[in-house]
N, C-alpha and C positions, 0 to 999 in steps of 0.2 A: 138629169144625169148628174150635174153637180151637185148639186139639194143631195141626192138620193147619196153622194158618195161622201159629204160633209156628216150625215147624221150620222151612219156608222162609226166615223172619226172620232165627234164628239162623246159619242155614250162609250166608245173604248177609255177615253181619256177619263171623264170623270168615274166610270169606273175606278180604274190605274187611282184617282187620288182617296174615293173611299174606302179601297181595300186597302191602302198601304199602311194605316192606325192598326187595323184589325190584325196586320200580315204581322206587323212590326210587335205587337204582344203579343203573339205565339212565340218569335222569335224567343222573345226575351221570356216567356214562360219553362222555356227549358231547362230540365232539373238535373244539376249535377250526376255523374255518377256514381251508383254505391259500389260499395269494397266485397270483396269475396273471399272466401278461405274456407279451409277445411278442418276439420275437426276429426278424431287427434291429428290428419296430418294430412299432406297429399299424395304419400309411400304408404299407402295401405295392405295389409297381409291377408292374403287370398282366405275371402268366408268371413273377413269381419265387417262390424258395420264401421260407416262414414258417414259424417255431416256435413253438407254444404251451407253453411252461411252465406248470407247477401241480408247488409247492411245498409241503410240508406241515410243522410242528412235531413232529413224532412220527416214528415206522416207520411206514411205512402196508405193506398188503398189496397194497391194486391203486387206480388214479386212475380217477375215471370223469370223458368231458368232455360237456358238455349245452351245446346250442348255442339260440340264442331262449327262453331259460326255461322249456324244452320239458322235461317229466315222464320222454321216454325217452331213455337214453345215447347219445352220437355215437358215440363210441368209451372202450375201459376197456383198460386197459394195467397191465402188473406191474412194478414197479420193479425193477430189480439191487438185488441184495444188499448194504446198509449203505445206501443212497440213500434221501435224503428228498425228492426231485424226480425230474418226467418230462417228456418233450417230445411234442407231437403234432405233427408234421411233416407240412406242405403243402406238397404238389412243385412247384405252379404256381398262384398266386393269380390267381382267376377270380372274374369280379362274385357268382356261386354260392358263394363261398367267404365272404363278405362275413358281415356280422350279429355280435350278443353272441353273447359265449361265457362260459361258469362251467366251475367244475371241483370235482371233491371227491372223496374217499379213504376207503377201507374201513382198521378197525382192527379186528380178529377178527371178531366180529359186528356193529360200530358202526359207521354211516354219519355222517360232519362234515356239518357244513354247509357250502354251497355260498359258492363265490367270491366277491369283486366283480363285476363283469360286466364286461368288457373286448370295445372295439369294431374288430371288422377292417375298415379299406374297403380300396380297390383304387384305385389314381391311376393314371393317364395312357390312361384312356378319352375325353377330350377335350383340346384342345389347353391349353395353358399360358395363364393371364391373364397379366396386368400387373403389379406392385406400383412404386408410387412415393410418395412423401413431401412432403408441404406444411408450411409455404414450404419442405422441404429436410431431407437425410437427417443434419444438420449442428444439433445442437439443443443452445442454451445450457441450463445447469442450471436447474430450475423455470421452463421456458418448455413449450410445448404442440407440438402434431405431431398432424399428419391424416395415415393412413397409408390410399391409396385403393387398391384392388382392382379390376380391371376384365377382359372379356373381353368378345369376338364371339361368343363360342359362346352360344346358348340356356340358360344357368345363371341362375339365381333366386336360390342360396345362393354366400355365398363364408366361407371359413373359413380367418382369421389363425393363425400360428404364428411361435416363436420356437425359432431354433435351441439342441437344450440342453435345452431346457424339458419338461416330462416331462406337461402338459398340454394339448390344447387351451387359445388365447389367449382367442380371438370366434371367433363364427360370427352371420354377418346376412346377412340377404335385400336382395339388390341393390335399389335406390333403381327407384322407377316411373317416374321420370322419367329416362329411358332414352334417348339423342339419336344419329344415324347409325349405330343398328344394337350400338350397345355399353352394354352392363349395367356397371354398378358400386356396391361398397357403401365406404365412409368407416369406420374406425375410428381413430375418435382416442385419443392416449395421451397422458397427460401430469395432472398436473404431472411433467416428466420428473425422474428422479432416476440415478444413475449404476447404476441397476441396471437401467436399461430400456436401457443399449447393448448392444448384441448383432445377428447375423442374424436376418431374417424372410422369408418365404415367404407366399404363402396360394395357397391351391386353390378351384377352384370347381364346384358339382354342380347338381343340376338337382332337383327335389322328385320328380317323380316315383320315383326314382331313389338317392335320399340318401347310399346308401353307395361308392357308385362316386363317384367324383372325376376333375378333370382331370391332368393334368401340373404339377408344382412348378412356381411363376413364378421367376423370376431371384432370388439373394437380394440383399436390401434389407440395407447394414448402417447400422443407425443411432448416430451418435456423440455421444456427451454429453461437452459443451465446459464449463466455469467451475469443473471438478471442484480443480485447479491454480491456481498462482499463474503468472501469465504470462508466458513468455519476451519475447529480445529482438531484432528481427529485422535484420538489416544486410547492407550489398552491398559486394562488393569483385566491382571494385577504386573503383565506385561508382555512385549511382543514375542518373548522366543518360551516355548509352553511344550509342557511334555503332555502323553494322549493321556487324557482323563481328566487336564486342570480345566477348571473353569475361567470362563473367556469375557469377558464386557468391551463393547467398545463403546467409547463416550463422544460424543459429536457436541462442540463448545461451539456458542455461536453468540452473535452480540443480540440484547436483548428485542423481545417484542416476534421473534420466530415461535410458532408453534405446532410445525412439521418439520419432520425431520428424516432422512434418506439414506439409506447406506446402498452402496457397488461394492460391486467385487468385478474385477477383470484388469487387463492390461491394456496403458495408453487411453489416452482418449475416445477413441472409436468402438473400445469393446464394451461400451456399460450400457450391458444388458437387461439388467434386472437394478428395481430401482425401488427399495418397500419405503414406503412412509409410514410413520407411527408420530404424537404427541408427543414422547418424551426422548429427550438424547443419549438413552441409554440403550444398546442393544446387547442383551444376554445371548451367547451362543452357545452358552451350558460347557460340557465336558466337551471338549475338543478332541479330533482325532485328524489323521494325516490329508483328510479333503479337505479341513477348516483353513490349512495355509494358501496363502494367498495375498494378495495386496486391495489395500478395501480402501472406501475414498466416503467420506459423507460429507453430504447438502445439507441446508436448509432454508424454510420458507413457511411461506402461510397455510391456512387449512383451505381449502376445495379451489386450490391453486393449481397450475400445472408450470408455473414459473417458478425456478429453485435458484440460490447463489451460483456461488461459480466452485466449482470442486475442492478441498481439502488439500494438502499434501498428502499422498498415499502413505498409507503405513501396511508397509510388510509383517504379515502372522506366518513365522516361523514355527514349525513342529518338527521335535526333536525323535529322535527313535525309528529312523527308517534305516540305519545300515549298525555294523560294527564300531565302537568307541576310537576314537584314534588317544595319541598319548600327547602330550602336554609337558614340555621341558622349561626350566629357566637358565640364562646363560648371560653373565657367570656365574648365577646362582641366583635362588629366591631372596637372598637378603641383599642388599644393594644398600649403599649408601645416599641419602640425597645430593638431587644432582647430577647424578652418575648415570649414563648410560646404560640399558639392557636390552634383550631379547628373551623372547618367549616364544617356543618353537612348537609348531602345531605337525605332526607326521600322522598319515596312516597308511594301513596297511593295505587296501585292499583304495581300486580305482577313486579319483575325484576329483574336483580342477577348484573345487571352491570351499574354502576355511572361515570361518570365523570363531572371535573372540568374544569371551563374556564375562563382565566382572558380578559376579553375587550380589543382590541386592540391589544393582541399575536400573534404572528405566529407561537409559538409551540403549539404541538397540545394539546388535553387539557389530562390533568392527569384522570388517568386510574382505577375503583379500583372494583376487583369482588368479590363479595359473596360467602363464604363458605358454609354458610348453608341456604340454600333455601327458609327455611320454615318460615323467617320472624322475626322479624320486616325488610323491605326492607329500609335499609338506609345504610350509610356509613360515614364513620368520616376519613376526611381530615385533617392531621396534619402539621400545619405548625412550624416548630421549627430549629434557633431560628427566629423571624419577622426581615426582614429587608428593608431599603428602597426600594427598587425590587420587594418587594410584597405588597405595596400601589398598589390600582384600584377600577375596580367592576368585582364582579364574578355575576357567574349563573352556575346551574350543570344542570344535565340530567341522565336522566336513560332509560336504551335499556335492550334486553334480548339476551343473546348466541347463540339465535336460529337464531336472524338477528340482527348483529353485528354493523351492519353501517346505522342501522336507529334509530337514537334515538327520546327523547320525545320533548315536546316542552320548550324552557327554563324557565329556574326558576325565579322569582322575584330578581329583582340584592341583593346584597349587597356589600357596599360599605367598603372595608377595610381601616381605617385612623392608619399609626404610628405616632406614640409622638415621641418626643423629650427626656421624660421623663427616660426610660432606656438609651437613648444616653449619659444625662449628667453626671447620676449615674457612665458611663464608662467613660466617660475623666475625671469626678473627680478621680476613681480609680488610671488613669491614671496617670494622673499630679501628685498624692502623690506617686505613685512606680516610676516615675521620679524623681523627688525632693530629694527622699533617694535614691536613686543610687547615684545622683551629691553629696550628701553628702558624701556616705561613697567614692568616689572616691575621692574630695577634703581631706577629712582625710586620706587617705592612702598615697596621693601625700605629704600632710605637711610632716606625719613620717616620707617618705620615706628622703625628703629634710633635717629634723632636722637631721638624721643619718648620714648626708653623709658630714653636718657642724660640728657634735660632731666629725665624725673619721678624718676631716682633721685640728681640733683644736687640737687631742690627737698626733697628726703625729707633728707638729708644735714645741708642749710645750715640747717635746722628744728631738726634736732637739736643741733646748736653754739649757736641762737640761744637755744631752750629747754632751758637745762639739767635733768636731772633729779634727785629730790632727793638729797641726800647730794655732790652734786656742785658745788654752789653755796658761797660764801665763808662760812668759817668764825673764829671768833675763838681758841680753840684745839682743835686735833683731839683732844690729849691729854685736855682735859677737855670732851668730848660728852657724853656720858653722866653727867657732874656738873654741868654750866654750871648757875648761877642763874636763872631766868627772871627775876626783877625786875630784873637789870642789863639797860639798854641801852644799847648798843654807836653812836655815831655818825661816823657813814664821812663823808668830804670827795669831795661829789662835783665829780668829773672830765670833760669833755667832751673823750673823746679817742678818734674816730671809729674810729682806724688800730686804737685795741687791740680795739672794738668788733668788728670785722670779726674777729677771730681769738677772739670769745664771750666777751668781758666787757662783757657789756651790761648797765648798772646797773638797766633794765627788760625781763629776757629775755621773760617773758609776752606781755605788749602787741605786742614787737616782730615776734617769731615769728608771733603771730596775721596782723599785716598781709602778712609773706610769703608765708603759706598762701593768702591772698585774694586778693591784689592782686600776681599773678604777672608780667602787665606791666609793673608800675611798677618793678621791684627795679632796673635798671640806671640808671633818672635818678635815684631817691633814694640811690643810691652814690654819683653826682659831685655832689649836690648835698651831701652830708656829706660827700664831700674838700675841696668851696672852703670849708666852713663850719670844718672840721678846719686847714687848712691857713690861714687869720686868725688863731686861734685858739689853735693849740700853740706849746710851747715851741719851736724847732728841736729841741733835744738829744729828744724826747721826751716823756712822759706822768708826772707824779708822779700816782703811786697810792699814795702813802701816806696814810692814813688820819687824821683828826684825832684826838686824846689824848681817847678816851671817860675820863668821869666818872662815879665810883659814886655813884650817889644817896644811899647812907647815909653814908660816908665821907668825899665830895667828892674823893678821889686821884683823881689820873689813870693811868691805866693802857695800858700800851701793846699793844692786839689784836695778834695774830697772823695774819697773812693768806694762804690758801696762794694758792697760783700754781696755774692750771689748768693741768694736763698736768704737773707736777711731778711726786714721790713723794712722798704722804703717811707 
């Protein structure tokens, strides 16, 4: 019994150890799986053909294709020789044809694993919906967009694509609130970025049904605008045109753009229409009253769907849709420069909006609306002050609000002349607030000069009056440097004003000090020391000689030596 229940034990085990080598390379003999796809597409149009590819990494020996994840082969195919791919070819795609498909491939004994699943439907079993874009197929950079889907046909589902795109976008079931017989679903995009321009399509199916589809809708191309720095848009031969002139508008943009865009519409949201063309030139030929309008151009590269960011709009004014109004100048067409005037635009018959235009501008003309309605319909152009710039001939026109860019027919010119007359009245003014400036600047330069003579004359006569030391009277030069101090020396003084003036002043100290002080006084105290000098001297003269000093120890007299200032010692 035990024997008997040991040997089954044993031969299950060594079993278990020499299948597990064997088990263990199968594992690991398992072949990647190959790629699937279709050929032109997996949206295929009802009666054409298709190809299914199945790709492998390896040699394989044979493809087998399995359709709905269905356990037995559709069809098994052998490869040509050196090929790692195969095609299952459908002659005529029929809703029967429709559903997933997988595929996988033999390698000696080893079966791969099966495909992704790739989905066939079949288009144009019902008629084509709609696609349109809200507010517009025309979408600045990080703004939004409702892209809506719609048809008559009984479909529940509708389903977004992007041409290019190698997925399914959306798919949504049309909205329940269904109004005059038509279904539609809304798929919004956004925040838009410059990878969302491109074509769109969408299709629409029914649930019962799901793989069968309608007819492609029109494609939708959507353009993303603010990608660019924006051009500059301008008219020749200019913006305000009578019907029959010819019209250019020229789109400036910085270099290395080689498309280029014009709109026409109002606001941001209405730019409907969006042509591109190579050159930045758009001929509109002879213009007539539907050419007015406000136009805006882009630009950007070739098989792009990203453009700069818009233009400033320029308004295309056409003239000749009502009666001429009349055109006054007040106080007349000749003006002086400088002067003030007015230019009066009146008509006769209803309009709330006037403009102005001088001959030969290429700005556009001045702008000017009515507040109140109810008339007199005119306007008053002010110009202030006149200057040479606004010499020409004008003319106005008047339009109504209701159509903005069709105005009347122009006005009888008038001819603006400036004079001369205020010009002169200003360089006279000129020249005399010149003249007295030079003046009061030369009088401020003399004072400043006289001051700067008077304080280095007062610096001068300071120093003649205060001698410095070494420089003052001596009794002998020879013996400076020996003199006795106990002898003193006594001088006979002299009152002789005239030698004073040339700095022998017997108290140079004192006298100097009151110079420096008493700056005013110096010229009366001069003539009152000439009347008092001139009492007083000799005629012939000034003695300055000195009286006979006495030595105190000896009692001789001794005769000093006195030099003379400006001498040579």
């Amino acid at each position: 019994m035990t024997g008997s229940t040991t040997t089954p034990t044993l031969t299950i085990l060594l079993c278990l150890g020499l299948c597990q080598g064997p088990w263990d390379q199968v594992q690991a003999e398992v072949s990647p799986k190959p790629s699937i796809w279709a050929d032109p597409g997996p949206r295929v149009s009802k009666g054409s053909p298709v190809t299914i590819w199945c790709q492998a990494s390896l040699q394989a020996d044979s493809y087998i294709l399995y359709k709905e994840r269905g356990s037995q082969p559709l069809d098994t195919r052998i490869p040509e020789t050196s090929s790692n791919k195969i095609g299952f070819l459908i002659q005529s795609m029929r809703s029967q044809n429709t559903g997933l498909y997988q595929c996988a491939y033999n390698t000696g004994h080893t079966l791969s694993e099966r495909s992704e699943a790739l989905l066939l439907v079949v288009t144009g079993e019902h008629s084509a919906p709609s696609l349109s874009a809200q507010p517009g197929p025309v979408v600045n950079s990080g703004g939004n967009v409702s892209l809506l889907c719609s048809s008559q046909s009984p479909l529940d589902t509708f389903h977004l694509f992007k041409e290019g795109g190698a997925k399914q976008l959306q798919h949504r079931k049309s909205d329940q609130r269904s109004y005059a017989g038509t279904r539609q679903a809304v798929f919004p995009v956004g925040p838009v970025s410059f990878s969302h321009g491109g074509t769109y399509r969408c299709y629409g199916s029914s649930s019962s049904n799901p793989n069968v589809w309608s007819q492609p809708s029109a494609p939708l191309h959507l353009e993303v605008t603010g990608v660019y720095r924006e051009p500059y848009l301008s008219a020749q031969p200019g913006s305000l045109l009578l019907p029959g002139d010819n019209l250019t508008l020229q789109c400036h943009s910085e270099p290395g753009f080689d498309r280029f865009a014009l709109t026409k519409g109002e606001g941001l949201t209405l730019l409907q229409r969006l042509y591109g063309q190579h050159s930045p030139d758009f001929p509109l030929g002879p213009v007539n009253l539907t050419h007015g309008g406000r136009y805006r151009c882009y630009s950007g590269h070739n098989l792009s769907y990203v453009w700069s960011a818009p233009s400033t709009p320029l308004d295309i004014l056409i003239a000749g849709m009502y009666g001429k109004p009349s055109l006054s100048a007040q106080p007349g067409p000749s003006v002086p420069w400088g002067a003030n005037m007015t230019l009066q635009c009146h008509s006769e018959v209803r309009a709330d909006t006037f403009h102005l235009h001088r001959e030969g501008s290429l700005d556009p003309p001045q702008q000017l609306r009515l507040e109140d309605k109810a008339g007199p319909f005119q306007a008053n152009f002010t110009i202030s002050p006149v200057t040479w710039g606004h010499h020409g001939t004008y003319r106005c026109y008047s339009s109504n609000s209701s159509s903005p860019f069709q105005l009347s027919q122009p006005s009888d010119p008038v001819e603006l002349v400036v004079s001369a007359q205020g010009l002169q009245w200003s360089l006279n003014v000129l020249i005399g607030v010149s003249g007295a400036l030079i003046l009061l600047l030369s009088l401020l330069l003399f004072l400043f000069l006289r001051h700067q003579c008077q304080s280095k004359g007062r610096t001068s006569d300071a120093a003649l009056m205060d001698p410095q030391p070494g420089e003052g009277m001596e009794l002998n030069p020879q013996q400076n440097g020996t003199r006795d101090s106990s002898k003193e020396v006594t001088y006979t003084q002299v009152n002789c004003r005239s030698r004073l003036r040339q700095g022998m002043d017997p108290s140079p100290s004192s006298l100097s000090e009151k110079l420096l002080n008493m700056e005013g006084r110096q010229a009366e105290e001069d003539r009152q020391m000439d009347r008092q000098a001139a009492a007083s001297e000799d005629p012939q003269g000034c003695d300055l000689r000195p009286a006979d000093p006495v030595d105190p120890q000896t009692g001789d007299k001794s005769t000093p030596i006195l030099p003379i200032r400006g001498a040579p010692r």
